[in-house]
N, C-alpha and C positions, 0 to 999 in steps of 0.2 A: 319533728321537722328541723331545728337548732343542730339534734346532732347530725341529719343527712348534709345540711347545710355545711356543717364544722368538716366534717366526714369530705365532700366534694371540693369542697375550699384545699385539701389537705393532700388532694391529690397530685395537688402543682407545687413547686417551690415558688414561695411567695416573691420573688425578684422583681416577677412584674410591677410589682408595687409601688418601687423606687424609680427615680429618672433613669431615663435611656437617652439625653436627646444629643449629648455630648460626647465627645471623647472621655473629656475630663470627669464627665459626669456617668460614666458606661457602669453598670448593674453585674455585677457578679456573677458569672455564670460557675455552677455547680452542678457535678451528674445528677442526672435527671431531667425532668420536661417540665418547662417554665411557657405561659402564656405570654407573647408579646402585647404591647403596648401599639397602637396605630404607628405609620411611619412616619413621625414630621417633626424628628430631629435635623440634627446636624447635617447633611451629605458627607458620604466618604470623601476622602481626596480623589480618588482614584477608585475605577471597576475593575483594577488593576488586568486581566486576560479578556472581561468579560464586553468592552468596550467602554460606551461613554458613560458616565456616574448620573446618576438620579438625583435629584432635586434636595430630597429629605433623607435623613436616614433613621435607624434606632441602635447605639450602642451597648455593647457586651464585652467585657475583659471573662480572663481564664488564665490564673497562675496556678499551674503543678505543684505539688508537695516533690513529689518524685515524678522522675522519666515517664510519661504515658505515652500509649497510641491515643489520637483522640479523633472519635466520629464526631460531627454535628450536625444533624439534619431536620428540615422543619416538616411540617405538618397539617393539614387541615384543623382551624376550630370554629369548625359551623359554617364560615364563609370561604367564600375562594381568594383565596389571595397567592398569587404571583411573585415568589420572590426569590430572588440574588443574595448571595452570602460572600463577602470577602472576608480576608483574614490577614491581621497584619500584625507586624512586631515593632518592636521600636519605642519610642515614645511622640505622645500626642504633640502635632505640631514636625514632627519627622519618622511615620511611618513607614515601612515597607512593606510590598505585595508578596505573602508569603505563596496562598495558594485562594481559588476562587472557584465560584460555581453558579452556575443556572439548570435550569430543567434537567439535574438528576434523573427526577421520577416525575415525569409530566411537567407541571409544573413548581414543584418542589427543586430546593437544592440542599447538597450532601456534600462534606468534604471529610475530610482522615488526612492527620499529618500525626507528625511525632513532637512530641511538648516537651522541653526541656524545663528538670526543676527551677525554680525562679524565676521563670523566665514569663510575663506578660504577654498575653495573645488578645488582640480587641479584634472581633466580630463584630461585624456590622452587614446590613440590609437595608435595600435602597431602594424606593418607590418607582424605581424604573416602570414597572406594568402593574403595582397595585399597593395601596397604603394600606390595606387592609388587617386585621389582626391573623396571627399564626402560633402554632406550638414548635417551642424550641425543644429539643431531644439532644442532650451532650452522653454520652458514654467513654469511658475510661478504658483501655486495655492494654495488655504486655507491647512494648516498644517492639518492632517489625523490624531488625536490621536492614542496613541497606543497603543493596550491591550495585549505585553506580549513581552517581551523582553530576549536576550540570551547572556548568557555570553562564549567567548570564550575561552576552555581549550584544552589544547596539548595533543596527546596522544603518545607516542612513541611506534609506533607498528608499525612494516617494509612490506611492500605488495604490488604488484600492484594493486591487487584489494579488495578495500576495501567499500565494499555494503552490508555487513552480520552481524546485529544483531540479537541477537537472544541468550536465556540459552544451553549452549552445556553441563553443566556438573549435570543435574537436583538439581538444587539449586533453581530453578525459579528466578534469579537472571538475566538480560542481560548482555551477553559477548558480547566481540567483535573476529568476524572473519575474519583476513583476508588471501589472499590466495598470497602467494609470485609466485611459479614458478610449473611445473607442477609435482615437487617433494617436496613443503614444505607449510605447512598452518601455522601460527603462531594467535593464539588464546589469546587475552588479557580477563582471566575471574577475574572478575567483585567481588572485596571481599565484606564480608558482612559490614567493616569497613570503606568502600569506597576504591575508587581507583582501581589498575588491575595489576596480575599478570601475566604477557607475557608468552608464553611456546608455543615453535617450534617444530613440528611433522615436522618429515622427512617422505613421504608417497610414495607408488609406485607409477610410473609413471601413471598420467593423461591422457597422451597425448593432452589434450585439458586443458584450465583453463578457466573460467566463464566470458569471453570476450562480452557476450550480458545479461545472465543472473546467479543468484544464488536462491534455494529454501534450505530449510531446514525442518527438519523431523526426527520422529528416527521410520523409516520403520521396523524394524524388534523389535520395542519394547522392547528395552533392556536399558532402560533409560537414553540414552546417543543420541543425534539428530545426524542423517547423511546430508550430504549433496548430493545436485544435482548442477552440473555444465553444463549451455548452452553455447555453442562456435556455433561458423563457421559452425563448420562441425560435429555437434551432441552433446550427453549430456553423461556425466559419473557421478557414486556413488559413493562419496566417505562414507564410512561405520565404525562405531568407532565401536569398539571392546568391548569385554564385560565389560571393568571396563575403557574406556573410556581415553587410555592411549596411545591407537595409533589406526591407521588406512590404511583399505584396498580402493583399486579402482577398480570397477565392469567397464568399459570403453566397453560400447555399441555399436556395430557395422555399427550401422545405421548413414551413414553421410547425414546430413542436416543442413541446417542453421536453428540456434535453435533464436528463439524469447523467452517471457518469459518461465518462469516453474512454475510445482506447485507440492506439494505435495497435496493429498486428498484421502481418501478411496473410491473411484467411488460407488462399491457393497456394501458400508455397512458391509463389514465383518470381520471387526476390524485390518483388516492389510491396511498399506498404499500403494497406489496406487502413479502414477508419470503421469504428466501432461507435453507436450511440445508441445510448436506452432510453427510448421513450415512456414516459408518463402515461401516455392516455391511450396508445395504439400498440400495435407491432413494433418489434424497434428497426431502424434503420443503420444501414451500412453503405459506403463507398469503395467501391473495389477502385484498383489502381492499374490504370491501363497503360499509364506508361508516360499520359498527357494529361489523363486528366482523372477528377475521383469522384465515379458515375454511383447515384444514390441507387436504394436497391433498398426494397421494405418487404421483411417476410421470412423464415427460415429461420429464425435465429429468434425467438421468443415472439410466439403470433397471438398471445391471449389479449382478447378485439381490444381489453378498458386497459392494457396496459398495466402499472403495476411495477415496471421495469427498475430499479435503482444503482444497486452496487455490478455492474458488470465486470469479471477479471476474468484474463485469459489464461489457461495452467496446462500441462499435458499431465491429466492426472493418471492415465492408463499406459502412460509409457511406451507409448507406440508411437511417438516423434512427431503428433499432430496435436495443435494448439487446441485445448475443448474449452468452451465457456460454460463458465457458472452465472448464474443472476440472483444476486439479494432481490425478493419480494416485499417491497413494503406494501403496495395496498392495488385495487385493480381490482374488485370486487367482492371483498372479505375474505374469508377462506376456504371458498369452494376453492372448486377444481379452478387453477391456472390464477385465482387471486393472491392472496399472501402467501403461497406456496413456492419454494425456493425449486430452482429450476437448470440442469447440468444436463447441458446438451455435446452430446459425444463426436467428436469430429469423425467423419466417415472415411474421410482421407482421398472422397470423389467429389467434393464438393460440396456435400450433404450434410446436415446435421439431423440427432436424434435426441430429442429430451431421456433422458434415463434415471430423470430424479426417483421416479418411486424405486424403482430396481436396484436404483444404488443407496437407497437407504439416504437420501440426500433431498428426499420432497418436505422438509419441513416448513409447518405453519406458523414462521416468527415475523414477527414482520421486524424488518432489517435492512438497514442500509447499505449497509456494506460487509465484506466475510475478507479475513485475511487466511491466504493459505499459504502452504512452508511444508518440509518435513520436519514435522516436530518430534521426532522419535530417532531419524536419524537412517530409515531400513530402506531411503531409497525409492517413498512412493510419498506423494503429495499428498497432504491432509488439510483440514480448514477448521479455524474457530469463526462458527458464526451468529455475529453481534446482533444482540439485539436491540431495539428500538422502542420497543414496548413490553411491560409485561404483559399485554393482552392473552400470549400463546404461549409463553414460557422465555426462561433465560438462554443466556448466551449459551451455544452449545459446541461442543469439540468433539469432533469428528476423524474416525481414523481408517486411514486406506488400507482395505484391508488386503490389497493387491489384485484380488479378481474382480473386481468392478463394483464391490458394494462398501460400505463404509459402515465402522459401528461409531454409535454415541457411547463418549468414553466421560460426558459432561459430570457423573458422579463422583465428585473425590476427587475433581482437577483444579477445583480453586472457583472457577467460575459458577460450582453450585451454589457456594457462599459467596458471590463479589457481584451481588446484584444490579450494578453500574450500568445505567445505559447510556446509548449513544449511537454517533453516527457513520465515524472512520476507525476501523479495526486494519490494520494493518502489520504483518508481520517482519521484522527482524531481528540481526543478535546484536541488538544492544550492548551489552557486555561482554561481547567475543568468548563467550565460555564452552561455543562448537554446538549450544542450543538457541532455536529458536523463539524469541519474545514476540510479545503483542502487544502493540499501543491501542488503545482501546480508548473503554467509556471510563469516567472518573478522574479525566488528566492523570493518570500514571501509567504506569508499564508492569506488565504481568509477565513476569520472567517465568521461560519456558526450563524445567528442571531434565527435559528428554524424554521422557516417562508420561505427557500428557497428564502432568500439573503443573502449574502454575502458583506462583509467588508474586505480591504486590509488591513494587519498592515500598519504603518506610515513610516516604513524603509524596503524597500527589502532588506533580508539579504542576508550577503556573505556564502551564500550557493553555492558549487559545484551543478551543475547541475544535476549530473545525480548521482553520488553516494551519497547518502544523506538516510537511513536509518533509520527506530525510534526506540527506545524505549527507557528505561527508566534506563538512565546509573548513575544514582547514590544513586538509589532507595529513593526518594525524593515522589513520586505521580505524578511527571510531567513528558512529552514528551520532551525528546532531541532527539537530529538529529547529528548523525554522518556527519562526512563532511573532508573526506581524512584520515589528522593525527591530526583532528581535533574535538575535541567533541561541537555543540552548546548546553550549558548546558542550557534550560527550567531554568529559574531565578522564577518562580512563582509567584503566588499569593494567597490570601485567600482562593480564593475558595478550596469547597473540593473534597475526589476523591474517586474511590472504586478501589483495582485490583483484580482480581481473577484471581487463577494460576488453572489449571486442569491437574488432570491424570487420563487416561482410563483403564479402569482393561478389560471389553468387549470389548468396544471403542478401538481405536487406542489409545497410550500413551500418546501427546499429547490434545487429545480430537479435532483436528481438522474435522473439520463440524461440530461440537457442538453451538446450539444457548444459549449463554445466556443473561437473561432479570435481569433486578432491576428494580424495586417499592417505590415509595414514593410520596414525594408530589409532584415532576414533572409530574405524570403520569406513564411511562412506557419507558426503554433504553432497546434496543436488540444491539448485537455484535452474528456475526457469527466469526468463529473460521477458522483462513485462514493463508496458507503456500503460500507466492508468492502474493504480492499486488503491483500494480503497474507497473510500466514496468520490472528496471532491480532487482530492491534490493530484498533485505530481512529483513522485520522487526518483532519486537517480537513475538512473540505466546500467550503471557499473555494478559490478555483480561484486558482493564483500561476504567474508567468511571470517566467522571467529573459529580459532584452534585450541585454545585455553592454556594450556602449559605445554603443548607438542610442541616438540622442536623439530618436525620435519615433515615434510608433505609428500609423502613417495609421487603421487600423480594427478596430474591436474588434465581434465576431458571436456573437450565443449564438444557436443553435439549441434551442428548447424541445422538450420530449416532446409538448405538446399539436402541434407544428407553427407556433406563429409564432418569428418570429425578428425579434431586434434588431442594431440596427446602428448604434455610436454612430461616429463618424468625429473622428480627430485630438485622441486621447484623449494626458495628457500623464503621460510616465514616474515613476514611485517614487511612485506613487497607491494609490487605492483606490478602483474602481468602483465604483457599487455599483449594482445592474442590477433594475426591476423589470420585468417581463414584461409587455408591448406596452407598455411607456413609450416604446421607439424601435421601433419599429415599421419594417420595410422593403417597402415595396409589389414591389420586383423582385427579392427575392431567390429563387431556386429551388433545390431539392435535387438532387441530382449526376445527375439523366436529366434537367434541363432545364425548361423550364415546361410542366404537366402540364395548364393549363386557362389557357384566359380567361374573363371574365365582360364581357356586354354588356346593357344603356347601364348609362355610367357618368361621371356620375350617374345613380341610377336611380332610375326613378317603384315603380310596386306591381310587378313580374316582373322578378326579375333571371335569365336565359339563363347559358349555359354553352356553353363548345365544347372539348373537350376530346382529350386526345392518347389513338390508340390504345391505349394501353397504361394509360389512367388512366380508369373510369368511374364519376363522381361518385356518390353517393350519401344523403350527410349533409351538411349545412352546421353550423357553429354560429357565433353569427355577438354580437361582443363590443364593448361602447361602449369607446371611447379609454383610459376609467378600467383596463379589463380585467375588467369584468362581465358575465356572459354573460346576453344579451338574448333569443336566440332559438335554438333547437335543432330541426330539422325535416329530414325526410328531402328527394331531391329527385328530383321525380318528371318526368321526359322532357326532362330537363335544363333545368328550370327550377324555380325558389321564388318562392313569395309574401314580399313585405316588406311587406304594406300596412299590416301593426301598426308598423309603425315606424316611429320619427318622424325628422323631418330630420334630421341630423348624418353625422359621419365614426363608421365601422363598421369591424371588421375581422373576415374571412369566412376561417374553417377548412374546407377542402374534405375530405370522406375518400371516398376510394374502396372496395368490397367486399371489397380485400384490405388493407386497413388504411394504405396508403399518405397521405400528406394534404401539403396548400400552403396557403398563407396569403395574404390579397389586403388589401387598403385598397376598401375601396366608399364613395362617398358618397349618401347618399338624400335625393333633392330634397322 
């Protein structure tokens, strides 16, 4: 019995044994798993990402011999206990928040940074949600270089919710929004000399404030974005006014616990539509008629308990129509239509089709949110997606395989071994190296290498969890991440970048569902044009490309929702385009089945002819002067239109065929 005793004692490093309650007094931490002590030491200074600090705490120092990676993660011992890990450097009495955690893995927390020899790290854990005892786990490993680092800058901007950037005053510039109370937003925009000018709208009553989600948009095209707030208990518009100097709230009737939102044109018909996933029902949508944005429940994920979470909008089939994806978190286990992830195919008549099993895209993870991107680079949209639980497996990455189904590529991408979970998975290139990254679970960023794997940086940052936002706040070319009252400034590097800013003249204003591509010597980058990525945020609308060492972009193609498309050629690195709709206009470009019609003569007198490919029969023309104002709308009747109102000049002609399909031409009328 003495030796089982000796034996079980012998399992733990004995550390517990000594004071924890102190800084000064903090317990040695060594690899291996050491038994905590209850919590009701010291408190931290600071929960540093994690919010406000707990009462008690218990301390842990950790000095390196040499360089390590270091995990630390805790554990069940026999009881439950709830706990928060910070991690700071410095010395006691003037610490700093190096990097933090909560609910890792349920209720447990995990962190991994890199440990510099000599260098002092105190640990500590805070009675926030439980004093209870736990096992500490420290492991040692090879130091993770690291390819991109952020500097932290203060922002003073007052709010409780702060997850929205994005340009509010069309400068194409990103501001920052945040939303104080259900009567004030305060808006830090973003000068062209750096820095940010604060300015507080006082607004009608919300009744609700953006407690789960924010989207952003300017639905009525008046060059100024509005917003959308998801709460509890439904979504309201907030709506900027003609010169963008104050704002109304359109406060929707329909209560439901709102998951995320989107902004998107569903129809195609150049005014913005409104996306919500509900919780517990069917999710709801607003179509936009012109005046106003009429609810509508059904057709777009009908499972009765809901279940709804991460909603994003992508053309994954490359046929110029927006499809949605839905992260399933819960809605009745994982039968049919509960935690089953759900990719409903735009029909392109109004219709949507779920095609998750078919596309190899029905998986049972329950997950908040999916970031998609081409991560390969071949010109078809792929997804990593996040998990939330290990109940059903880990994060998985998913690859287009171009005919409408998708393989899991999760083996050997990094995400087999980076068992992080979480909430918001969202995709960009962080590091401008012409591949796609994903900010994820873990506060760090999983550098996309092109090949569908993935790399951690060397430090998970002290990123907030869940509000953490991108774009590009000091117009530099790189991605920063908003983070509270905090900006992490993108510190960069060499490499180079492209951004393109868009505005819709037919399109919606911002050009959201707009593809566009760049060309060079990488091959080929697409970016879809998206309101609402991720679970709760809202990040930029400017569409940004890394190029890594190319020094030249032979061509740059926006495909619009209305169907024309530009094409500027030999566009020149660490810029900023800025793209109006039919300014570059391309007479030959065609969408991915090839050219769909000709038109004859051309020049044409009063009857412009059609000849059109089986699979395409014309219908509508509308047909736009050079400027981008639409001149004439008419159906077309035995494949042919009158133009005799029209007077001479260069034209550009939107064809649509009966199932919504549409090309764009250059006509000239003599």
């Amino acid at each position: 019995m003495k030796k089982f005793l000796l034996f079980s004692i012998g399992m733990f490093n004995t550390a517990w044994m000594t004071a924890q309650f102190t800084c000064a007094t903090a317990t040695v931490l060594a690899p291996g798993t050491v038994l905590s002590q209850t919590v009701t030491g010291d408190a931290p200074p600071t929960a540093c990402s994690l919010g406000a600090a707990g009462t008690k705490g218990i301390w842990y120092k950790y000095t390196p011999v040499t360089d390590k990676s270091v995990t630390i993660n805790t554990s069940s011992a026999g009881s439950v206990s709830d706990t928060r890990m910070m991690v700071f450097t410095g010395n006691c009495g003037a610490l700093t928040c190096l990097t933090a955690n909560d609910d890792y893995s349920g209720i447990y927390s995990r962190v991994t940074f890199n440990a510099t020899a000599g260098t002092t790290y105190y640990i500590v854990f805070d009675n926030k949600y439980s004093a209870s005892a736990f096992n500490i786990t420290l492991a040692e490993g090879t130091v993770v270089s690291s390819r991109l680092s952020f500097n932290t800058v203060p922002v003073t901007i007052a709010g409780s919710f702060n997850n929205c950037v994005v340009d509010m005053n069309g400068d194409y510039l990103d501001d920052i929004v945040s939303v104080v109370s259900n009567t004030q937003i305060v808006i830090g925009y973003q000068q062209p000399g750096g820095g940010f000018n604060n300015v507080t709208y006082t607004i009608p009553n919300t009744t609700v404030t953006p407690s789960w989600s924010i989207a952003a948009g300017d639905y009525d095209n008046n060059g100024f974005n509005d917003l959308m707030y998801g709460s509890g208990s439904g979504i309201v518009f907030v709506k900027a006014n003609a010169n963008g100097t104050g704002y109304t709230a359109d406060r929707k009737p329909q209560s439901f616990l709102t998951q995320r939102t989107n902004f998107v044109d569903i129809n195609k018909d150049g005014k913005l539509d409104a996306f919500a996933c509900d919780d517990n029902a069917p999710n709801r949508f607003y179509m936009n008629d012109g005046t106003n944005l009429n609810h509508y429940q059904g057709g777009l994920g009908d499972f009765a308990s809901g279940g709804n979470y991460g909603s994003i909008w992508i053309d994954y089939d490359n046929d110029g129509d927006m499809d949605l994806f839905i992260a399933k978190c819960s809605g009745g286990g994982s039968g049919p239509g509960g935690n089953i992830d759900e990719l409903h195919r735009n029909n392109g008549n109004g219709t949507f089709t779920n095609v998750a099993a078919a596309a190899n895209m029905a998986n049972a993870v329950q997950t908040w949110s999916s970031a998609w991107g081409d991560f390969d680079n071949d010109g078809w949209m792929d997804a990593v997606v996040g998990a939330n639980s290990t109940s059903n497996g880990l994060t998985r990455v998913m690859k287009n395989n171009g005919d409408g189904t998708f393989k899991d590529k999760s083996a050997g991408s990094g995400y087999d071994t980076n068992t992080a979970l979480g909430r918001e998975f969202v995709a960009h290139d962080f590091d401008n190296d012409g591949f796609l990254d994903v900010m994820g679970a873990g506060n760090n960023i999983m550098f996309g290498n092109g090949d569908f794997t993935f790399v951690p940086n060397a430090t998970a940052y002290n990123f907030n969890l869940y509000d953490r936002p991108v774009g590009d706040l000091n117009n530099d070319g790189f991605l920063d991440v908003q983070n509270g009252n905090n900006i992490m400034m993108n510190a960069g590097n060499t490499n180079k970048w492209l951004k393109v800013t868009l505005k819709g003249i037919q399109s919606n204003r911002n050009g959201i569902g707009a593809r566009v591509e760049i060309y060079g010597s990488w091959g080929k980058q697409i970016r879809d044009v998206q309101s609402g990525t991720g679970f709760q945020n809202m990040s930029t609308l400017n569409v940004h490309f890394g190029i890594g060492q190319a020094t030249a972009i032979t061509k740059v193609v926006v495909k619009w929702p209305s169907g024309m498309v530009d094409t500027i050629n030999n566009v020149t690195p660490n810029t900023t385009l800025n793209v109006v709709e039919g300014t570059f206009l391309n007479t030959k470009e065609a969408d991915a089945t090839g050219e769909l019609f000709t038109v004859y003569p051309n020049p044409v007198g009063d009857d412009l002819n059609f000849t059109a490919s089986q699979n395409f029969m014309p219908s509508k023309a509308s047909i736009y002067e050079m400027s981008g104002r639409m001149v004439l709308q008419a159906k077309i009747e035995r494949n042919s239109l009158s133009l005799k109102e029209l007077n001479p000049g260069n034209y550009m002609i939107v064809v649509t065929d009966k199932n919504g399909k549409s090309q764009t031409r250059k006509i000239t009328k003599k």
